[in-house]
C-alpha positions as CSV (number, residue, x, y, z in Angstrom):
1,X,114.0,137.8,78.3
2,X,115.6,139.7,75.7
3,X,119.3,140.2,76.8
4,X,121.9,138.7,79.3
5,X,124.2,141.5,80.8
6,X,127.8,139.8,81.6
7,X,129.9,141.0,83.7
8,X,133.6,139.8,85.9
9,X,134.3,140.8,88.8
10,X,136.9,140.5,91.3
11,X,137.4,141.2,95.5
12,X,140.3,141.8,97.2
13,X,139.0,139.3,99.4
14,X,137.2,135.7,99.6
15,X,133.5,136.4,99.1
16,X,130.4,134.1,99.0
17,X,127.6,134.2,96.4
18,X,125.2,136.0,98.6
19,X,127.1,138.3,99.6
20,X,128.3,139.4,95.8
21,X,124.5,139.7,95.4
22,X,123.6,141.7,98.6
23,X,126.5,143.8,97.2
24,X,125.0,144.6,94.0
25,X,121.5,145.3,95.7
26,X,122.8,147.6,98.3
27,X,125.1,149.6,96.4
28,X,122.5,149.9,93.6
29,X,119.8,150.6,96.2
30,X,117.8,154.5,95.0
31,X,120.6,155.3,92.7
32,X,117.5,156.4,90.0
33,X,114.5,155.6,91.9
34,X,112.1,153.4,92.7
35,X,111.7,153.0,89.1
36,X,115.2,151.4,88.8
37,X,115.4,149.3,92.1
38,X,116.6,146.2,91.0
39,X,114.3,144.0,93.3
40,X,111.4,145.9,92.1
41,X,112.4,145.5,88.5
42,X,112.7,141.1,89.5
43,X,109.2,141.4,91.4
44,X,107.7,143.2,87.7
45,X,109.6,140.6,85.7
46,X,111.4,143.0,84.0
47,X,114.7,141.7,85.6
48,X,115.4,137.9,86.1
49,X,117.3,135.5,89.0
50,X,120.8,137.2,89.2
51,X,123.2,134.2,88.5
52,X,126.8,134.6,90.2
53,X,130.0,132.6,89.9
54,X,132.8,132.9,92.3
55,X,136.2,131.4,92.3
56,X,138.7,132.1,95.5
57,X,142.2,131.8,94.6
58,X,145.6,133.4,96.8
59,X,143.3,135.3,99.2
60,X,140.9,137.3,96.7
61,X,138.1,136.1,94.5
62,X,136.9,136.7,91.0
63,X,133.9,135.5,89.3
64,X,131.0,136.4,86.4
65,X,127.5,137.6,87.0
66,X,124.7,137.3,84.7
67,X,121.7,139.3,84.8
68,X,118.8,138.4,82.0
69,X,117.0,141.6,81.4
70,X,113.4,142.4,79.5
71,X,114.1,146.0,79.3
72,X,114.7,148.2,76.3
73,X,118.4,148.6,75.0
74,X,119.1,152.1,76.8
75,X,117.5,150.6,80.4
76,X,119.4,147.4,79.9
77,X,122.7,149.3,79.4
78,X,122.1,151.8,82.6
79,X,121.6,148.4,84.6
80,X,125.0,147.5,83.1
81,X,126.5,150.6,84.4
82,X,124.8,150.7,87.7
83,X,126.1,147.2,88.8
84,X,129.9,148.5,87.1
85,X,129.8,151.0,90.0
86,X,129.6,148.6,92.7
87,X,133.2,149.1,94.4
88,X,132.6,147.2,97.8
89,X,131.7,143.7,98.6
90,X,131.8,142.8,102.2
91,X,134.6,144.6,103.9
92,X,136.9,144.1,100.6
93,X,137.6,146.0,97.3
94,X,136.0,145.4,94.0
95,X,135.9,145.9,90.6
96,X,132.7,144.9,88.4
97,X,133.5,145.1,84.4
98,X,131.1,145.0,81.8
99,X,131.8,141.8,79.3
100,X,129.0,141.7,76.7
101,X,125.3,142.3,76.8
102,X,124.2,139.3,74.8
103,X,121.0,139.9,72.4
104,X,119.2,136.9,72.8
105,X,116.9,137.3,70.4
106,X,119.5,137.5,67.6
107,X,121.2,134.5,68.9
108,X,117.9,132.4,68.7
109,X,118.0,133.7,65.2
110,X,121.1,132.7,64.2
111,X,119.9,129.1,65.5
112,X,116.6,129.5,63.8
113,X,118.3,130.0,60.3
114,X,121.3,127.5,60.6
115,X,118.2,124.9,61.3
116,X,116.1,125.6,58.8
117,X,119.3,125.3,56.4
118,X,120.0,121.6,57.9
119,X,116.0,120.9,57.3
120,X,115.9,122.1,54.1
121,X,119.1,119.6,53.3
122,X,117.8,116.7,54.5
123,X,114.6,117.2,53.2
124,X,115.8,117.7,49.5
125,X,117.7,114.4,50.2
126,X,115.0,112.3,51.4
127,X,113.7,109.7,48.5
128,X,110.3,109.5,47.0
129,X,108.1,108.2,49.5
130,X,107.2,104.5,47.7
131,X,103.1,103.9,48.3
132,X,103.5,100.2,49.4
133,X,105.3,101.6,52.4
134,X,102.9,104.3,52.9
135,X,99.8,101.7,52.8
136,X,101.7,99.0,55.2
137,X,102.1,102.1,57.7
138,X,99.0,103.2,57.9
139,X,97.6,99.5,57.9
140,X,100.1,98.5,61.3
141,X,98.8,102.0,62.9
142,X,95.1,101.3,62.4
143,X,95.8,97.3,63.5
144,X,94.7,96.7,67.2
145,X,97.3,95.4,69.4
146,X,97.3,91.2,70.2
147,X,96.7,90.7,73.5
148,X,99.7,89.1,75.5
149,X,100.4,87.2,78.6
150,X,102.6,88.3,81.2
151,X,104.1,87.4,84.2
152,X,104.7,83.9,85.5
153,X,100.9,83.8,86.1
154,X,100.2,84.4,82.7
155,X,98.2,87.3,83.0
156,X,96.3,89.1,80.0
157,X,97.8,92.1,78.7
158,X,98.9,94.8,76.4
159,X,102.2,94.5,74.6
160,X,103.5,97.8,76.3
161,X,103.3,96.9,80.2
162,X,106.6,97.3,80.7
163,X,107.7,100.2,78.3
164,X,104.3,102.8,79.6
165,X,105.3,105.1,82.5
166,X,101.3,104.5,83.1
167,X,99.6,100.9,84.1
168,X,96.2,100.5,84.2
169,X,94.3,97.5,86.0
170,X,91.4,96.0,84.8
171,X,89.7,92.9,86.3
172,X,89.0,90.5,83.1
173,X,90.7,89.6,79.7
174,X,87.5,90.9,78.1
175,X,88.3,93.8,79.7
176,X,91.6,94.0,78.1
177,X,90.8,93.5,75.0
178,X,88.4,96.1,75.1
179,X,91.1,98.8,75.6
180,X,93.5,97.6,73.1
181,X,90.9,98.2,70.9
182,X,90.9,101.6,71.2
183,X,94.8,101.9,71.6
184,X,95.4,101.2,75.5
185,X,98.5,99.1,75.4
186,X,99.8,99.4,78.8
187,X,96.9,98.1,80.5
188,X,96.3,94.2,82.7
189,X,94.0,92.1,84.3
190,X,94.3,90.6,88.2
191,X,92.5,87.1,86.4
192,X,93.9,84.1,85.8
193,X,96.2,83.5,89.0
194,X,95.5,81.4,92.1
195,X,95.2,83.9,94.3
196,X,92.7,86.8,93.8
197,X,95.7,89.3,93.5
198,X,98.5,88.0,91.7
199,X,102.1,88.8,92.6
200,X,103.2,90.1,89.6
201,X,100.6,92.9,89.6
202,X,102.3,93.9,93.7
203,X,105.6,94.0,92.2
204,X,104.6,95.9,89.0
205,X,102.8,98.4,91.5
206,X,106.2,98.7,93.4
207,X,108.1,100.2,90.5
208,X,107.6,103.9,89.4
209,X,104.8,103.7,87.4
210,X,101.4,105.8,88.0
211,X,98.8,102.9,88.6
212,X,95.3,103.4,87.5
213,X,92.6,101.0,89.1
214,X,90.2,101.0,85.8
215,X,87.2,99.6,87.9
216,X,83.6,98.2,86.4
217,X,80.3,101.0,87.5
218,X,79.1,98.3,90.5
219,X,79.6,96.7,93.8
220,X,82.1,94.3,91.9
221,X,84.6,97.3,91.2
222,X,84.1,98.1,94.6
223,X,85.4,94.6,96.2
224,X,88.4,94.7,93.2
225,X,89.3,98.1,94.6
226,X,89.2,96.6,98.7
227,X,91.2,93.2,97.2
228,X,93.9,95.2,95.2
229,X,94.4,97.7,98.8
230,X,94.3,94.9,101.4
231,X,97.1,93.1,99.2
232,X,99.4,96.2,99.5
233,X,99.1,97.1,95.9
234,X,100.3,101.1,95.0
235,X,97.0,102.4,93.5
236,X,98.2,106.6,92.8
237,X,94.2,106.8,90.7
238,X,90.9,105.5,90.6
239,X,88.8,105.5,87.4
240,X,84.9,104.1,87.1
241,X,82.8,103.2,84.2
242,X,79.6,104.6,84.8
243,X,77.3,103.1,87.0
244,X,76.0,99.8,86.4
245,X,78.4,99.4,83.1
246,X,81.0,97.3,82.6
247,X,84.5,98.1,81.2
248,X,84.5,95.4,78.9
249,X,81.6,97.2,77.0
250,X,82.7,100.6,77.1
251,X,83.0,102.9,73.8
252,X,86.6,104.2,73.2
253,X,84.7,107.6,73.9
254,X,83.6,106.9,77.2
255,X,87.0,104.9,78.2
256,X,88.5,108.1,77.2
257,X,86.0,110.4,79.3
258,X,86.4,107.3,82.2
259,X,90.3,107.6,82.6
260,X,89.9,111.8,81.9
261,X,87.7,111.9,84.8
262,X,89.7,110.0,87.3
263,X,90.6,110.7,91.0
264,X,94.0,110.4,93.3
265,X,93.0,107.6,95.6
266,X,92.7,109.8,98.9
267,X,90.4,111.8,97.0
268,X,87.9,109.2,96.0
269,X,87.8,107.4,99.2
270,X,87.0,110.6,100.8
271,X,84.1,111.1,98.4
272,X,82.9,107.7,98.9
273,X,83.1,108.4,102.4
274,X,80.7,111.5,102.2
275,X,78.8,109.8,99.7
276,X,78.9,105.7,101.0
277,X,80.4,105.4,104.4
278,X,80.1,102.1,104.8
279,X,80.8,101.1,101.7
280,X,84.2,103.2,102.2
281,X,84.5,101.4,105.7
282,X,85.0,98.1,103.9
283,X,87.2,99.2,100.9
284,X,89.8,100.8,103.9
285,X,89.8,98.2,106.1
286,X,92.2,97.9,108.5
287,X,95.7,96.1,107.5
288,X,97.6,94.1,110.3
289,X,99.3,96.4,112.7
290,X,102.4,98.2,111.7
291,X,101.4,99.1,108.3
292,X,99.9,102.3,107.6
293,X,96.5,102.2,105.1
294,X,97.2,103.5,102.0
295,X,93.7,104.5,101.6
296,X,93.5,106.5,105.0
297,X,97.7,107.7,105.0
298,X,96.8,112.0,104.6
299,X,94.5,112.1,107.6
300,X,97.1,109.5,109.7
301,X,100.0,112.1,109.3
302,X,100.1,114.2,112.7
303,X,101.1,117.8,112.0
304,X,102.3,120.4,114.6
305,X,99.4,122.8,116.0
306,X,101.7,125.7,114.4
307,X,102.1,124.3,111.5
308,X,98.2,123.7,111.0
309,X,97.9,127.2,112.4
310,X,100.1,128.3,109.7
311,X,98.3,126.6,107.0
312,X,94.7,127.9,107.5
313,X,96.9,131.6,106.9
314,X,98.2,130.8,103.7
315,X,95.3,130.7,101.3
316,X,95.8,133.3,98.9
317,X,99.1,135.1,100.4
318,X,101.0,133.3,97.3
319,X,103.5,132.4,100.5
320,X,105.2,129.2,102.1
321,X,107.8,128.0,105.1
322,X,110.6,125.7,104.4
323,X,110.6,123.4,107.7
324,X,113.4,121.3,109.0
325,X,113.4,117.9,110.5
326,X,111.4,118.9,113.6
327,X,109.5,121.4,111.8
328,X,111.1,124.6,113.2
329,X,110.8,127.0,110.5
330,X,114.0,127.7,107.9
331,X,112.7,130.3,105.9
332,X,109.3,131.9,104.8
333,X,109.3,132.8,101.0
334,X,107.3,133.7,97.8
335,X,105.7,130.9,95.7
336,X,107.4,131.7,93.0
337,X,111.4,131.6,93.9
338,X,110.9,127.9,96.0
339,X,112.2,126.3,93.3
340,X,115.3,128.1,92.8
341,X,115.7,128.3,97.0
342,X,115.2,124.9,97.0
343,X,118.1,124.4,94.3
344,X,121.0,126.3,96.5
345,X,120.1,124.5,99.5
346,X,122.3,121.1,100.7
347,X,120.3,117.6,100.4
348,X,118.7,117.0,104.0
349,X,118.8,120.7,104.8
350,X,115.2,120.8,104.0
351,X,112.5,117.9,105.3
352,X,109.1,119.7,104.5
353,X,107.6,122.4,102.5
354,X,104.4,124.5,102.9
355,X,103.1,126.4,100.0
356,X,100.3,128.5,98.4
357,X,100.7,127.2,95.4
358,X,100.3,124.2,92.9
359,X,102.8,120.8,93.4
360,X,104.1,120.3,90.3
361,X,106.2,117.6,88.5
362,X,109.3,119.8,88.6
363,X,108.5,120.1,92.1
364,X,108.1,117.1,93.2
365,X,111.4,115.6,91.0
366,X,113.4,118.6,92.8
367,X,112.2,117.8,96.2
368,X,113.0,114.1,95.6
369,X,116.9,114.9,94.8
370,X,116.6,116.9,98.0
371,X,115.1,114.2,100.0
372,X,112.7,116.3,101.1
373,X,110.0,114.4,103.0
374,X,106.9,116.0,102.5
375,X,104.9,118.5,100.2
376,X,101.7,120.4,101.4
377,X,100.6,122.5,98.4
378,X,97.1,124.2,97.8
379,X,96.5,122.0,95.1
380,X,98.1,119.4,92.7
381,X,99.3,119.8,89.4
382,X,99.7,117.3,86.5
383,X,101.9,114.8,87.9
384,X,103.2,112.1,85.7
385,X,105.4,110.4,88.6
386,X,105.2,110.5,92.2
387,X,108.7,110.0,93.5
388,X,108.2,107.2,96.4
389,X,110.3,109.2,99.1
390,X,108.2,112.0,98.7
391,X,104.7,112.5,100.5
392,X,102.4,115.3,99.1
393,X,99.4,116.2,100.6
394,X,96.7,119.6,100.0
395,X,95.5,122.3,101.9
396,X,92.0,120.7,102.0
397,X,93.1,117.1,103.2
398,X,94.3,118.6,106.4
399,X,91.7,121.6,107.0
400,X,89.1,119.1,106.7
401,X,90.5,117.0,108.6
């Protein structure tokens, strides 16, 4: 956007937000044309999210709009002066008064050139660079990481288990060492414990890392895959070396096209379904009753007909519904303003959204304030964390279903 038209306003009357903005939009409505509709100027771009503030006080309210705008100076100003004209709002009096259009572009400026003045500064301050320190630097960069035990069972690992949003699980020590080798330091290995899954590794799968199941290319990554599952360990993505390899023997460029290449859990089961169905059979077997399979947990989710009804529609209408506890419908809206629906709603006001469009990170942290329950988007974006309390689920997982 290039400018931000502010404005005050004030009602003879106490007002809401919405209805501030339905007054601007209905008063405003054909005044110059389609051309100048302000809803068809936001659809374009040309016009972003009208932002409102409103204060009651004594029986009357006052309060500042913001409008960012990407038109030229003399279309920005006429915007100015169309929402100045708005005299009603609900039943009550008004007055809308123009503050300042704000030039954003010269204020990024100004902040450009006041910090390339603090750069310039500090850098003619900085001392000579002295080549021991330069050498040692590049020598601790280069160095591979020791390997380290962890946990009360002493498991092998990298040095950075605990600070890595990411944890990757390997089977073996060899296998560890491997990947610190090529600069993996938050990765560790289920050996060296009693029992075949060691606690430490459930609990560390219980916090809010991503875990990555980093499994060897035969039937042995299989059973390490079924072992880690059937001991309730959170797997969010399954990597393989390829076939008939070994992790432990891997090249740092095919870990790297390994871990690139990997697959949300529900996705490679259902491949190894298609592919090895009973194979898949025994890496999702059945847990005692009461627990749901994490493996199987998309297709055990029972969705109103409607609702399925109203997803097979969606594809390509860049639409969704925002659905309440019991999945009556709250709204139906455009992909692109859920987020900012989504932040003027209460927490608990919305339990499930249904989108064309791709779940995102932003998404998904939003939705988890929220407490939304569950997200069913076309597809998934690059997630870094999955919020526990939020279930997200595509188009595909219950079509094909």
């Amino acid at each position: 956007m290039k400018y931000n038209v502010k404005l005050k306003f004030e009602v003879d009357g106490i007002v809401e937000k919405t209805d501030v903005i339905g007054a601007i939009f209905g008063q405003t409505e054909n005044l110059f044309g389609d051309e100048f509709d302000l809803r068809e100027l936001q659809d374009k771009g040309r016009l972003g999210r009208i932002i409102v503030e409103v204060r009651s006080k004594g029986g009357k309210s006052e309060g500042e709009v913001i409008i960012p705008s990407n038109l030229d100076r003399i279309e920005t100003a006429l915007i100015a002066a169309m929402i100045e004209s708005v005299d009603k709002v609900g039943p009550y009096n008004s007055k809308f008064e123009l503050i300042e259009i704000e030039d954003i572009r010269a204020e990024k400026l100004k902040k450009i050139i006041e910090r390339a003045k603090n750069i310039l500064s500090s850098w003619s301050r900085e001392r000579s660079l002295d080549i021991k320190e330069v050498l040692n630097e590049i020598s601790s960069a280069v160095k591979v990481a020791e390997i380290t035990e962890y946990g009360p069972e002493k498991l092998p690992a990298g040095p950075d288990v605990d600070k890595d949003p990411n944890l990757i699980i390997v089977e073996g020590r060899a296998d560890v060492i491997n990947l610190l080798r090529y600069g993996y330091k938050n990765v560790i290995a289920i050996e060296g414990a009693t029992s075949r899954v060691p606690e430490t590794i459930i609990n560390l799968s219980k916090t809010k890392k991503t875990v990555i199941a980093f499994l060897d290319g035969d039937h042995g990554g299989d059973l390490i895959l079924k072992e880690l599952l059937s001991n309730n360990v959170k797997i969010d993505f399954v990597a393989r070396a390829p076939v008939g390899r070994e992790v432990e023997e891997l090249t740092g460029k095919e870990i790297s096209k390994a871990l690139s290449n990997m697959m949300p859990l529900t996705q490679y089961l259902k491949k190894l379904q298609e592919s090895q169905p009973l194979l898949a059979e025994t890496v999702t077997e059945e847990k005692p009753k009461g627990e749901i399979r994490q493996a199987e947990r998309v297709v055990q989710i029972s969705l109103p007909q409607s609702v399925v009804e109203d997803i097979k529609k969606l594809p390509g209408t860049l639409e969704g519904f925002l659905y309440d506890n019991n999945w009556n419908v709250i709204e139906k809206v455009q992909v692109r303003d859920i987020i900012p629906k989504l932040e003027n709603y209460q927490e608990n006001k919305v339990a499930y959204i249904v989108f064309d469009g791709v779940i995102t990170q932003r998404l998904l942290d939003l939705a988890s304030q929220k407490n939304i329950k569950m997200i069913i988007g076309a597809r998934i974006g690059g997630i870094n964390k999955r919020p526990p309390n939020v279930d997200i689920i595509t188009f595909s997982d219950i079509i094909s279903s």
